[in-house]
Every structure is written in structure tokens, then in C-alpha cells.
N, C-alpha and C positions, 0 to 999 in steps of 0.2 A: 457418851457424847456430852460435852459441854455447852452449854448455849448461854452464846454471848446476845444481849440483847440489842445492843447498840455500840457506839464507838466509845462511850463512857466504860462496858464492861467489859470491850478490848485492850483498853487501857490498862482498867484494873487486872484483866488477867497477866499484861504483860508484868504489869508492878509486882504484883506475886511471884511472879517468876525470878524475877530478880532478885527476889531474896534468897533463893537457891543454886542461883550459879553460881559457878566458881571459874576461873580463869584455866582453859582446856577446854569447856565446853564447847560444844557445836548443839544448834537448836535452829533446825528447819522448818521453813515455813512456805505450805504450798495451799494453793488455791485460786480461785480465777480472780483477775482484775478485780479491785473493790471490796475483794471479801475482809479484809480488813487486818492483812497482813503486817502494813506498816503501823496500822492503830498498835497493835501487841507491838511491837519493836520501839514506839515511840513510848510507851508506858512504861516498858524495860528500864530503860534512858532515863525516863525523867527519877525512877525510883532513885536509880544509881548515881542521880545528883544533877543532871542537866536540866540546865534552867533555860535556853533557847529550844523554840520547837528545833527536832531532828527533821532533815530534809528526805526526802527518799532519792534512797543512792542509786537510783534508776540511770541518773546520764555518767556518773561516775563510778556506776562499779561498788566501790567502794568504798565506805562513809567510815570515818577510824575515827573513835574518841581515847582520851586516855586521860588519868590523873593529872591536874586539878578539875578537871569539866566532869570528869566522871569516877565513881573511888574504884572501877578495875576496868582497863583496858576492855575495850569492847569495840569488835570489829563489823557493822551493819553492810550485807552485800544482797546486792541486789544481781542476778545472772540473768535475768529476763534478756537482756540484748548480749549474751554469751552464745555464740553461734557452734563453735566448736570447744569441748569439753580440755583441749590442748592451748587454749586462752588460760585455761586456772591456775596454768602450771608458774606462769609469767605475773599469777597476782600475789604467791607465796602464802598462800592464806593457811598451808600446813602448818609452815615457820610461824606463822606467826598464836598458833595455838598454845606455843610453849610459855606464854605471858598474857595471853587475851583469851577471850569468848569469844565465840563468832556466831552471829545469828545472820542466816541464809533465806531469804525469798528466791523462790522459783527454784528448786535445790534439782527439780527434774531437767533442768539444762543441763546438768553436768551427770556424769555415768554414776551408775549404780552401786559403784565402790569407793566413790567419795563419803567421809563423813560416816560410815557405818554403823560409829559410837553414838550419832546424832538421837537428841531428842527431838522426833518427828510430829512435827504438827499439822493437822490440813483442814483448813476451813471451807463451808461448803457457805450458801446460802439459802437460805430456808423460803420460803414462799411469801413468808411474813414478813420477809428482810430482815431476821435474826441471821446470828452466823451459830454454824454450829461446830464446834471444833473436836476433833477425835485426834489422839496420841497415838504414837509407837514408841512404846517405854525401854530403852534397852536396860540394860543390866546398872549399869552405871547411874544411874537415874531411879531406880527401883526404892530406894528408902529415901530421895527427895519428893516424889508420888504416889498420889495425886497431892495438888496443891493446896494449901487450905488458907 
């Protein structure tokens, strides 16, 4: 387990991360309200060159940056109000792997064959109000991890 101590070392994890994606990726992120899923998303982003804070794509779904704001397409989706897993099909976010990343809040809305390849993330929170973050490394991701 990872433990982030605040939203400063949310950040920094997300920024680390960034320097390992590549465009194809998927990187899920699950955990309750608050734990600090968009902190990691927003650190992602700002690594990759975003100078405006990133919104959470909570009321739209889906939050797209792409060259010049950012140097690789990167797709931020939030599924928290995805009611039915037959909603995803209409957001194209497969298509849209073939040139972008896509990093996933709430990845349990949608069924258990989305995203396979995903690098799985799930923050818990700690008693202390640390988060504590644990991986599911698939293959694809095995010589990018752990992060350093």
C-alpha cells in the first residue's frame, strides 16, 4: 500500500504517473467521495502541461484535454451518475484509446469487462485522514511499476 498523506502527495503521485503513461492507457480510479481521486487526476494534468486547475467531470461525464493544453490527449471520466453500463457505449471512450489515455473515477459503474488492461487504483481512507492507495498491476504496466 501507498499512503498518500494529503492532497499535496495526491498530486505528486498523480504527476509521477504521468511520466509513464502512454497514449492507450486506461487508469482506474476507485474509492469513496473524497478520497482523493480527482487530487491524482489533477496532478496527472498538470504534469502533462495544464496550467488551469482541471474541473471534475462529475456533471459532464467527460472532461477531454488534448495538444496544445496538454502534450498527449488525455481523456478524465468521471461514471459516478452512469446508471446503466449501456450509457458507455454512446461515450466512445474505446475509440477514443487509439490516440488518448483515459483515466476513470468510479470504474465500478460500468461492468467488469470494461477496461481489463486498466491500471487499477483504489484509495481507501485511513483514520488519520491519509489515503491509502493499493494497485492491480496488469501485465502491460508491470516494467512501468511501482512508481518511483
Amino acid at each position: 500500500m501507498i499512503r498518500l498523506a494529503g492532497e499535496a502527495e495526491s498530486r505528486a503521485f498523480g504527476q509521477r504517473l504521468a511520466g509513464v503513461l502512454a497514449p492507450g492507457d486506461v487508469v482506474t480510479l476507485s474509492g469513496p467521495l473524497g478520497a482523493g481521486k480527482t487530487s491524482i487526476a489533477r496532478g496527472l494534468l498538470e504534469a502533462l502541461g495544464l496550467e488551469d486547475e482541471a474541473p471534475s467531470p462529475s456533471y459532464a461525464i467527460v472532461q477531454s484535454y488534448a495538444p496544445p493544453d496538454v502534450s498527449m490527449p488525455v481523456l478524465h471520466v468521471d461514471l459516478y451518475r452512469i446508471e446503466d453500463e449501456r450509457d458507455l457505449l454512446e461515450l466512445g471512450l474505446d475509440d477514443a484509446r487509439y490516440d488518448s489515455a483515459l483515466l476513470v473515477e468510479w470504474p465500478e459503474r460500468a461492468g467488469a469487462h470494461w477496461w481489463r488492461d486498466a491500471l487499477r487504483l483504489t484509495l481507501v481512507i485511513e483514520a488519520d485522514g491519509a489515503r491509502g492507495l493499493t494497485a492491480e498491476v496488469p501485465a502491460a504496466w508491470k516494467a512501468r511499476w511501482p512508481l518511483t
